[in-house]
C-alpha positions, 0 to 999 in steps of 0.5 A: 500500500502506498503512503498516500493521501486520498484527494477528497473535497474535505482536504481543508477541512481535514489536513490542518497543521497546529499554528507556529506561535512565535514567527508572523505578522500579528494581522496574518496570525490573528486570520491563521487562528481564526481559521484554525478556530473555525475549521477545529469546531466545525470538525467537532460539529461533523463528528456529531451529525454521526450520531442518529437521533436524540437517543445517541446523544443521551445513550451513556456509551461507556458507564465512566463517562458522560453520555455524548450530550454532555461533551457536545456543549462541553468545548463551547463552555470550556471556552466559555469559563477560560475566558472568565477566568482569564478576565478576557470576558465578564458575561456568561452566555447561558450560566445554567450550560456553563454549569451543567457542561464544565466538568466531565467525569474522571475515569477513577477506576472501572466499578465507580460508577456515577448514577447522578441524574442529569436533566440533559438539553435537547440537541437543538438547544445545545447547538443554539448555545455553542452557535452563539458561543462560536460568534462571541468567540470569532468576534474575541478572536479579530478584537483581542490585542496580539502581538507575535510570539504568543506565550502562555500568559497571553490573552492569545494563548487561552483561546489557542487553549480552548482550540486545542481543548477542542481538538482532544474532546474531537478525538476523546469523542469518536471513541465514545461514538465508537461504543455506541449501539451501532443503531445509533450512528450512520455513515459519514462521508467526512470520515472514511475507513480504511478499505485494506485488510487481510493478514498480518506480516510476521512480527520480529525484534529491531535493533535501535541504538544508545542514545541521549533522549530530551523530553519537555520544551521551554517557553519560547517553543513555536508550538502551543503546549500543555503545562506538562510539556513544559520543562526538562528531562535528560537521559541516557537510554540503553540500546534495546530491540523494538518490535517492527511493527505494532502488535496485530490483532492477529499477533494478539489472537494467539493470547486470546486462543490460548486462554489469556483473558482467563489465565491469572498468572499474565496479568498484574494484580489491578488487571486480573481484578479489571478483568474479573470484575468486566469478564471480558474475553476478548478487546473491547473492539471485538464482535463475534458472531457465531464462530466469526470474528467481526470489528468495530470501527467508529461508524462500521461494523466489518470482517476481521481486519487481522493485520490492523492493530490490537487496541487494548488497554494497558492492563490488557497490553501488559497481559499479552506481554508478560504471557510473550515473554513465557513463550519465547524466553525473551524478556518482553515488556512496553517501552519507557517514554524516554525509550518511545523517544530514542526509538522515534528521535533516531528515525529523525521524523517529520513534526507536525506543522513541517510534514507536507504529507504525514509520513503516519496515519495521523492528522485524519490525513489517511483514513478514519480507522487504523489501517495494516501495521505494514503500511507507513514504514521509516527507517525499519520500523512502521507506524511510529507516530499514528495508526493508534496511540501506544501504550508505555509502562511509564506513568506521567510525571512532571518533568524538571521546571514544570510549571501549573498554567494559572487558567488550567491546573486540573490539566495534568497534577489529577494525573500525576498519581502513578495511576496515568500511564503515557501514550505515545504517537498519537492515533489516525485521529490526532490532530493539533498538539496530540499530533506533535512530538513533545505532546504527553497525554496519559490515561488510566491504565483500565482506560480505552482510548484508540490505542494499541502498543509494541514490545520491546526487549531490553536489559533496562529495568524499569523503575516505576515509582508507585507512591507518589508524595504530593510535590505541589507546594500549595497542596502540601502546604493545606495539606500541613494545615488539614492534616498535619501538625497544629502550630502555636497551640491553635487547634486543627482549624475542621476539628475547631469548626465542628465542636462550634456547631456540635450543639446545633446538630444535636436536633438537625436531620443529619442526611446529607452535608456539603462542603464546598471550598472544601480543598484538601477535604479534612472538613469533608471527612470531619462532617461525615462522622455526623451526617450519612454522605457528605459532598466536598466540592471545590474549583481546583483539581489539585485539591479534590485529587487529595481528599480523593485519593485519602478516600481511596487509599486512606493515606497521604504522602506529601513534602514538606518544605523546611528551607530553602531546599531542604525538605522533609516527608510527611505521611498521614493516614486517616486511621490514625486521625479517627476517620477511616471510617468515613471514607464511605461517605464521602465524594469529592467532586470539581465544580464552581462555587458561584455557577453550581449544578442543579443536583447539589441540592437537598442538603441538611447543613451546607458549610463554606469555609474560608471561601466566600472572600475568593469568589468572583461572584460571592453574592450570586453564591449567597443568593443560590444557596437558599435552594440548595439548603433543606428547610430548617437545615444549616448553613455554616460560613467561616471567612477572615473577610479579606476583600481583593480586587484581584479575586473579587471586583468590588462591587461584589464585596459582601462587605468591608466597604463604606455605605452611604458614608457609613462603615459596612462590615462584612457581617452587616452584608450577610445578614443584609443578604440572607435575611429572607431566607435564614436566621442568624444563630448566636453570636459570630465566632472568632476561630483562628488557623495556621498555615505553614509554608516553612519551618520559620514562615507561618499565616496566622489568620482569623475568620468569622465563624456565622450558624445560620438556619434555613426559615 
């Protein structure tokens, strides 16, 4: 088969290359991303007319994640709250989507199901808003000042976020179309498959060389990048063999025939209990009828295609390796991501925005489906970038300099748990940043995304470190607070709070607890020995990922910094702070406090610790919470008042201000606020709290505790 493109009347459409950011004039940039901007939603808007019916956007394709209503508005509102958040624009367009479609579910582990109910908008709806979220933006896109380069703490740099945001949800996507009853999609002729099948080549092992491997990019890159692309990362990689070609189906069949999905002793102990708990046979991506096997592609169902690639997950892939490596004596295993690079730098490759034709099938140059192993070769090998994603055995990390970008910092520290494997060379539909060398995606090793994997043989032992301490400065320093030491006998600042408002829960139904603001979650788990399920919610990622792994593993590690480099290791653990009983109450869970979900309702006490004088809009967050709180319920409120116009425009100061010449005080504000709806329960309480940032720097605060009680 030749490496060729077919001449099809999308080719625009389709064959898009990933701005360069620092070279240009400024008028000629601003046309390039309006026209990438442009071509990247209305790809997203032909992916959707595959689907066929209301039905297919409400039917939950894949039970860890959100049915495909959810995503279809999910790219305008990202766009959407980037660009509030980022102060580029101050007005919401519809705030009830822009709640509704913010966050999508975590795949945290294959039996944690979400069974909330969502009161989904009709197709029609949902294409009206991100109709009139396309035109606020192209409007954005010809205003906003530019100047050439664009670097990540311009105005610039969020809209090409919320560009390539979109281009990961178009391929995130065809893989939930991918699951979909095949009733509910037709054909589309933007999106051609392969037409070429038949049987595999023979795998063999290829030597690749020693070399140095550099990983990571510096600011002043000429590609857009996602802050764990940022950084340095330098290594010596050992000479190895590489298999030539992308494991098969055919080559994987020979695992399956001989009983691997029911062999215990291939599979590591996360994927013997995947595998238990799926009673899976066979890939995912598998069909068969009688005694034939059949494959699904994204919008078909066709014969075998046995020599195109195996698409597994991880735990799959490390099955099939360690039952090879049985077979044939050899030690087989995944590559590092430091080895995918030696194997792919060696070949001196092509990237992205400098092929002319790509030289893999990538890009949706080529086809909308894998194609044989043995189609695109260079230098030996085939398929280095493209067909499908390969699997490492390397879970992400941040390299040396990484840096949180302020306006995403759920992006990549939720992944940096040792639980995210990388994925390299992007797949047939990876386009933007997922097609370029220095991008670093990393997934859920039960995960399906269109992946597959190769083996390699090499002398190296791979260390992978399996427990991870919190390196997050910020984190660490809440963790200290909530978890750790008390300082300069002033109590655990949870443990204060809830012996204040012990009395008042004596005669409370004690159903369900929110709290939200809740960082780290120490509060959380402290309400959940009083009430039956308690909600922490929170606007950062880096937070929630703590309270949900102590959820998860009952434990925490993280580093404490003691002076300037010096730093010692700290590990808690909830049993020994007397809660590992309530971990089965207890949900964490991202959301924005000033714009939440309809279904964070219901609750019979709601307590916002430390919370209100952060928000960007704390009066619309007190004015909603009189539905949230059930009649007679509580709702706590803790804060130091510590009004800043770099978190909230003063005119949304509850308080702190002068009124009509006269002193207004926060406390004056919340009764002025709350008043129709709740009453104020004795008198405000001083609590004091301490956050340490080293062994010789403390914040020493005092907040205002308020009990108010819903009429």
């Amino acid at each position: 088969m030749k490496n060729r493109i077919e001449t099809v009347s999308h080719r625009d459409l389709l064959v898009t290359k990933t701005p360069l950011l620092n070279q240009g004039a400024a008028e000629e940039k601003r046309q390039e991303i309006l026209n990438y901007f442009r071509n990247t939603w209305e790809l997203d808007e032909r992916l959707y007319d595959c689907l066929n019916g209301q039905e297919a956007f409400l039917h939950r394709a894949d039970p860890l994640r959100h049915p495909l209503a959810f995503y279809f508005g999910h790219t305008a509102t990202f766009f959407v709250n980037k660009l509030i958040l980022a102060g580029i624009i101050t007005e919401r367009i519809h705030p009830k989507f822009e709640s509704m479609f913010a966050v999508g579910v975590d795949e945290m582990s294959w039996d944690d199901l979400n069974d909330k109910h969502y009161d989904w908008p009709t197709v029609q709806e949902t294409k009206a808003y991100r109709d009139e979220a396309k035109k606020r933006i192209e409007k954005l896109i010809l205003e906003l000042p530019l100047s050439i380069p664009i670097h990540w703490n311009t105005d610039f740099w969020v809209v090409m976020m919320g560009i390539e945001h979109q281009r990961i949800h178009i391929e995130t996507s065809s893989v939930l179309i991918r699951q979909l009853p095949i009733h509910l999609v037709k054909a589309n002729s933007l999106f051609k498959i392969c037409e070429e099948w038949g049987k595999a080549p023979a795998n063999e092992l290829v030597k690749v060389k020693s070399g140095k491997v550099s990983i990571g990019k510096g600011k002043d890159n000429a590609l857009y990048g996602w802050d764990n692309e940022f950084g340095e990362f330098h290594c010596k990689v050992k000479s190895f063999y590489a298999s030539k070609y992308l494991v098969s189906n055919e080559e994987f069949k020979a695992f399956v025939d001989d009983k691997g999905y029911k062999t215990e002793k291939w599979w590591t102990e996360e994927g013997w209990a995947w595998v238990s708990y799926k009673k899976c046979e066979h890939p995912l991506w598998w069909l068969k009828e009688g005694k034939v096997w059949k494959f699904r592609s994204m919008l078909e169902i066709i014969e075998m295609p046995w020599n195109w690639p195996a698409e597994v997950n991880y735990l799959e892939a490390k099955a099939f390796c360690n039952w090879k490596s049985a077979k044939t004596g050899k030690s087989l295993r995944m590559p590092t991501e430091a080895e995918y690079y030696r194997l792919h730098d060696s070949l001196q490759m092509a990237d992205q925005p400098e092929w002319e034709i790509a030289p893999g099938n990538i890009n949706l140059e080529h086809y909308a489906s894998p194609c044989p192993v043995d189609c695109f070769e260079n230098g030996g090998f085939y398929d280095v970038i493209g067909n499908v994603w390969q699997w490492t055995e390397m879970p992400i990390f941040g390299l040396d300099g990484f840096e949180i970008h302020p306006f995403y910092d759920d992006f990549s520290t939720p992944t940096f748990d040792a639980k995210h494997n990388l994925i390299k060379g992007g797949s047939w539909i990876s386009t933007g940043n997922l097609a370029i060398r220095d991008s670093r995606y990393a997934f859920r090793r039960h995960f399906f995304q269109h992946a597959g994997f190769r083996y390699i043989e090499s002398e190296q032992e791979v260390q992978i470190e399996t427990d991870y301490y919190e390196t997050d400065d910020l984190v660490s320093q809440y963790c200290e607070s909530q978890y750790g030491e008390e300082y300069f006998g002033v109590p655990n600042y949870a443990k204060a709070c809830l012996s204040l408002i012990e009395n008042q829960l004596k005669n409370l139904n004690k159903g369900n607890a929110l709290d939200i603001g809740c960082a780290t979650g120490r509060t959380t788990f402290e309400l959940a020995k009083h009430f039956d399920k308690v909600t922490g919610l929170d606007f950062s990622a880096r937070f929630i990922r703590i309270g949900t792994q102590l959820k998860e593993a009952g434990k925490l590690k993280y580093i404490r910094k003691e002076e300037g480099k010096l730093t010692t290791y700290q590990e808690v653990k909830l049993e020994d702070l007397h809660l590992n009983d309530t971990r089965d109450k207890v949900e964490f869970f991202q959301a924005d406090a000033c714009n939440l979900k309809a279904i964070y309702a219901g609750y019979d006490l709601v307590f916002a610790g430390n919370l209100i004088d952060r928000l960007y809009d704390p009066i619309q967050f007190l004015q909603d919470l009189p539905a949230r709180v059930n009649d007679g319920g509580l709702l706590v409120l803790t804060s130091p008042y510590t009004w800043m116009e770099e978190f909230t425009e003063a005119d949304k100061w509850v308080g702190g201000y002068r009124k009509d010449g006269e002193p207004y005080s926060s406390l004056d504000g919340l009764k002025e606020i709350l008043k129709e709806h709740f009453v104020l329960l004795d008198e405000p309480t001083d609590v004091p709290f301490v956050i340490r940032e080293t062994a010789r720097k403390y914040q020493h605060t005092i907040a205002q505790m308020t009990i108010w009680r819903k009429k």
